[in-house]
Structures are given as C-alpha cells and as structure tokens.
VEXTOR-706663 format. One line per field, with one value per residue: residue number from 1; x, y, z of N, C-alpha, C, O in turn. Coordinates in nm, 2 decimals, padded with zeros to 4 digits. Atoms other than C-alpha are relative to their C-alpha. Layout:
! VEXTOR-706663
num: (NUM	...) $
n_px: (X	...) $
n_py: (Y	...) $
n_pz: (Z	...) $
ca_px: (X	...) $
ca_py: (Y	...) $
ca_pz: (Z	...) $
c_px: (X	...) $
c_py: (Y	...) $
c_pz: (Z	...) $
o_px: (X	...) $
o_py: (Y	...) $
o_pz: (Z	...) $
! end
This chain:
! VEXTOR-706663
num: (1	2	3	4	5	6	7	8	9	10	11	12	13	14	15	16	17	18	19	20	21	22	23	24	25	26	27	28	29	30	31	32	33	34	35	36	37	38	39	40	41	42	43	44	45	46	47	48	49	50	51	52	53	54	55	56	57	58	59	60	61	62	63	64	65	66	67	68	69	70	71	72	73	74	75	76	77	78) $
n_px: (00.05	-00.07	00.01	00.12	-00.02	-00.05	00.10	00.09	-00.06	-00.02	00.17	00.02	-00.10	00.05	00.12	-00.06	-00.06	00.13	00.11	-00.02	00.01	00.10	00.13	-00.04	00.11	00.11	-00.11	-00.04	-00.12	00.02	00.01	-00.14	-00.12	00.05	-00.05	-00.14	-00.02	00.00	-00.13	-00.09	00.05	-00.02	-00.16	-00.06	-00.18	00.02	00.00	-00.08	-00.04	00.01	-00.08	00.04	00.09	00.10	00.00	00.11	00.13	00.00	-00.01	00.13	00.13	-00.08	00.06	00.13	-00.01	-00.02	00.09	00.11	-00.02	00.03	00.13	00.00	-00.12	00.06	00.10	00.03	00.00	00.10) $
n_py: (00.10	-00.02	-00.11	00.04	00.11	-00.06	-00.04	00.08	00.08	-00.10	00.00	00.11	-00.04	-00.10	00.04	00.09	-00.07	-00.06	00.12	00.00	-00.09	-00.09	00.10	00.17	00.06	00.09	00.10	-00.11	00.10	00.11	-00.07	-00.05	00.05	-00.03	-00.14	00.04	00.18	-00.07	-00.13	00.13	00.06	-00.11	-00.06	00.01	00.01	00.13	00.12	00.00	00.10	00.07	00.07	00.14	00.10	-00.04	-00.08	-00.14	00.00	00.08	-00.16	-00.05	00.09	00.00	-00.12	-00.01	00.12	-00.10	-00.18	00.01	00.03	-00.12	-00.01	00.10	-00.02	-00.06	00.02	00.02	-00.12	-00.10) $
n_pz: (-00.09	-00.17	-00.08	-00.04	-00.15	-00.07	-00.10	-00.08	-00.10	-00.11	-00.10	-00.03	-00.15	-00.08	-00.08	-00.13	-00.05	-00.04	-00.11	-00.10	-00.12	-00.07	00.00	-00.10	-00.03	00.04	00.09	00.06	00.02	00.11	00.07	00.07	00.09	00.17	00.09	00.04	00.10	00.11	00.03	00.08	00.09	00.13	00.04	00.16	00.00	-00.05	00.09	00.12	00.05	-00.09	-00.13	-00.06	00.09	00.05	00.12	-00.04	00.00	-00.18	-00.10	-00.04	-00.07	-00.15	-00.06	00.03	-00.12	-00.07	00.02	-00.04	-00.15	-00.11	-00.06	-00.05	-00.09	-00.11	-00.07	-00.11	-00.12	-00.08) $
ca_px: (02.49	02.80	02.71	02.34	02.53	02.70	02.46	02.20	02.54	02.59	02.15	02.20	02.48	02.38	02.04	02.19	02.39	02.11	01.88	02.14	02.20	01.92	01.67	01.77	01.40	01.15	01.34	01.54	01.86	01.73	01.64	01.97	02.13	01.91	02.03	02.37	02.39	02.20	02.46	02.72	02.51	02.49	02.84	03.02	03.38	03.28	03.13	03.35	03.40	03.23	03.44	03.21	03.01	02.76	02.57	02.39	02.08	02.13	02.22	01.91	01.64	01.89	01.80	01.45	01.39	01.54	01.34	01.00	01.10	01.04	00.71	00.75	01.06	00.84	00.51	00.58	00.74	00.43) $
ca_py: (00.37	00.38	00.71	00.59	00.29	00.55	00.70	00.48	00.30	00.69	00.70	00.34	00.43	00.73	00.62	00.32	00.53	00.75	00.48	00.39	00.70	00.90	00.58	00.33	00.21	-00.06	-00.24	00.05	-00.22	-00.44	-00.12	00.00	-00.31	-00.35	00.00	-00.09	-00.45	-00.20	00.03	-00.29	-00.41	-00.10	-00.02	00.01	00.00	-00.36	-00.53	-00.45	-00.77	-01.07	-01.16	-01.37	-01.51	-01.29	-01.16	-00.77	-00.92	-01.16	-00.82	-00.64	-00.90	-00.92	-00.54	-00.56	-00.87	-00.61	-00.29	-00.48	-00.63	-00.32	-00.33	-00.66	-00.53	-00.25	-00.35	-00.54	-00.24	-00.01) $
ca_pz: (-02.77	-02.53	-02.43	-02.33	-02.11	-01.96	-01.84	-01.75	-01.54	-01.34	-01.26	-01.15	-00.93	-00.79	-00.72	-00.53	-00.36	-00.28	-00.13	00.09	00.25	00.29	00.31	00.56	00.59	00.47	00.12	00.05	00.10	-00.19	-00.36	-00.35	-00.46	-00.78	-00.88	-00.83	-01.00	-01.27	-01.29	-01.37	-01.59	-01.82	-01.76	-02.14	-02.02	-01.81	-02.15	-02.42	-02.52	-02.35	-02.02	-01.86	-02.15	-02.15	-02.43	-02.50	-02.50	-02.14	-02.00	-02.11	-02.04	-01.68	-01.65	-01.74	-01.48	-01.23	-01.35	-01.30	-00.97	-00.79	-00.73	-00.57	-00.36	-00.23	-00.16	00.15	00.29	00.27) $
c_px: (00.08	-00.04	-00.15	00.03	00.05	-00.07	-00.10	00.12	00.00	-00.13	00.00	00.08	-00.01	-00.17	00.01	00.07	-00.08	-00.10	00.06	00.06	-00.07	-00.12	-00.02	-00.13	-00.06	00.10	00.09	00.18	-00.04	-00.04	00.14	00.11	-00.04	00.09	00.16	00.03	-00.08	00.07	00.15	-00.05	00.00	00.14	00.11	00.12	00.00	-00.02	00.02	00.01	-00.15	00.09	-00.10	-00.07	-00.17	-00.07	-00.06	-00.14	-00.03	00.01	-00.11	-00.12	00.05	-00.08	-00.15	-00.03	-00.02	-00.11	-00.13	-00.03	-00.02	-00.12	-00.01	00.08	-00.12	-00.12	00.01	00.05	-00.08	-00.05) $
c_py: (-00.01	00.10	-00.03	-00.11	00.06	00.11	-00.02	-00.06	00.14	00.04	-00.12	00.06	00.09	-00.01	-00.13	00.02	00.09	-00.08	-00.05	00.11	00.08	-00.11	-00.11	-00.05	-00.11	-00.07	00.05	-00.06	-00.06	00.08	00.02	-00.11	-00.03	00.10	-00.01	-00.08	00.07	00.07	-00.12	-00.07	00.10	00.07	-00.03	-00.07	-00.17	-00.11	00.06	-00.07	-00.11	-00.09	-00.08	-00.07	00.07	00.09	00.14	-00.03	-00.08	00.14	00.08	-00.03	00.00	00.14	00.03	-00.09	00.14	00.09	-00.02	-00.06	00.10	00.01	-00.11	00.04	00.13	00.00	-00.08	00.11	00.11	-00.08) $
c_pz: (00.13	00.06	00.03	00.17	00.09	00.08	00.09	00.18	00.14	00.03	00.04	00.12	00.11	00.06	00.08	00.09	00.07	00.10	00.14	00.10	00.04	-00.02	00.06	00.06	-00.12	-00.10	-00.06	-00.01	-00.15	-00.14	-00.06	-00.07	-00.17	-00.09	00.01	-00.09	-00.11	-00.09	-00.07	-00.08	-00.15	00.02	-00.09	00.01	00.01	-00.12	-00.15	-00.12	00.05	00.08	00.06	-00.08	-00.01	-00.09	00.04	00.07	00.15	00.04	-00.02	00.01	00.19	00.08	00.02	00.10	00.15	00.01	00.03	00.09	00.08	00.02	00.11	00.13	00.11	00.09	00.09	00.10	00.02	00.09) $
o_px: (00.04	-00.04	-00.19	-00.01	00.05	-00.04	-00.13	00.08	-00.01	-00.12	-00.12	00.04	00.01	-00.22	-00.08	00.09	-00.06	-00.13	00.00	00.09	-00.05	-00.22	-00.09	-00.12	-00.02	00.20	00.12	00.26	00.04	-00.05	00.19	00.21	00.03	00.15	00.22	00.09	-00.04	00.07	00.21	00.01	00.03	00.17	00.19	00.16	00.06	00.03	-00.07	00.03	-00.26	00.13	-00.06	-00.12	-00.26	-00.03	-00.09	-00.19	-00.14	-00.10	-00.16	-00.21	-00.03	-00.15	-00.19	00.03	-00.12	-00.18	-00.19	-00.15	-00.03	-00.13	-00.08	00.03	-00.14	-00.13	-00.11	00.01	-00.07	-00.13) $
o_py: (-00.01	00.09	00.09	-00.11	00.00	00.16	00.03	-00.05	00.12	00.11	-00.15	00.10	00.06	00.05	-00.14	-00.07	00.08	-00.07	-00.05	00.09	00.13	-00.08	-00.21	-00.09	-00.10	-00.12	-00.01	-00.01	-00.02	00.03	00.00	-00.09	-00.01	00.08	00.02	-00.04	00.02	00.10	-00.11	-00.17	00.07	00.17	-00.12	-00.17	-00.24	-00.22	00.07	-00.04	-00.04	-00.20	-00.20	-00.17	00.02	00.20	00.18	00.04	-00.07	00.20	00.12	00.05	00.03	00.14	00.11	-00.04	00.19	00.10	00.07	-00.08	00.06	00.11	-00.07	00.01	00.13	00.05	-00.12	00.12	00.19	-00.04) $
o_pz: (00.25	00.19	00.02	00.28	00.20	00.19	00.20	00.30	00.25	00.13	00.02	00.23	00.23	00.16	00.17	00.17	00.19	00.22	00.24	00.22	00.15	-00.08	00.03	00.17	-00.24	-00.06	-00.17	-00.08	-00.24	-00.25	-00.17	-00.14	-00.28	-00.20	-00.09	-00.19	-00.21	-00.21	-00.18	-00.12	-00.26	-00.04	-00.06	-00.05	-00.07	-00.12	-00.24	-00.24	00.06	00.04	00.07	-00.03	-00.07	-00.11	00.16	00.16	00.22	00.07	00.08	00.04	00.28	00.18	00.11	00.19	00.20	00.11	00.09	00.11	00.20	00.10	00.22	00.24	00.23	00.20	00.10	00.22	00.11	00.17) $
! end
C-alpha cells in the first residue's frame, strides 16, 4: 500500500510541476495546485502516524473531492 502512495504522491508531483511550466494558461495554476496538495496527500512518509488528526479515510474522500473538481476547474477556461 505504501508503495502505491508513493507513487500516486511522485504523478501528483510531477504533474503539478508539469502544469506549471509548460502551461501558464487558462486554470492551469489551480490545476497545478490540486496535483500538488494531491501529492501531500498521498505521501506515506507525511502520514505515518496521524500528525494533524487526520484519518486514512479524511485523506481519501479529501483526494477524491479534488479528483472530481477538475472538470469544474477547467471548464471556464475553454
């Protein structure tokens, strides 16, 4: 399972990283921060334990929230 959050957290990262440099147009900011704040969200090392009180399952309803906000994020920029 760690090795799943670890990966989702480096296609989170890299694709927020990605958005902001080759895509400085329309909501490609609000893209890229999703996919960041995704990437800390599925990152293993970060919830080990719970440090700020939150559980597995707040964190993947959190990500899911996220994941189906993108439609919303982009249709005013076509």
């Amino acid at each position: 399972m760690a090795l799943i959050g670890w990966f989702l957290s480096f296609v989170g990262l890299f694709a927020g990283l990605a958005l902001r440099q080759d895509m400085p147009i329309g909501g490609s900011v609000t893209l890229s921060n999703l996919a960041i704040g995704f990437a800390l969200l599925a990152c293993p090392m970060l919830w080990r334990e719970k440090p700020l009180g939150i559980s597995r399952a707040q964190r993947i309803v959190v990500a899911l929230v996220m994941i189906l906000t993108v439609p919303l994020v982009i249709l005013p920029a076509a």
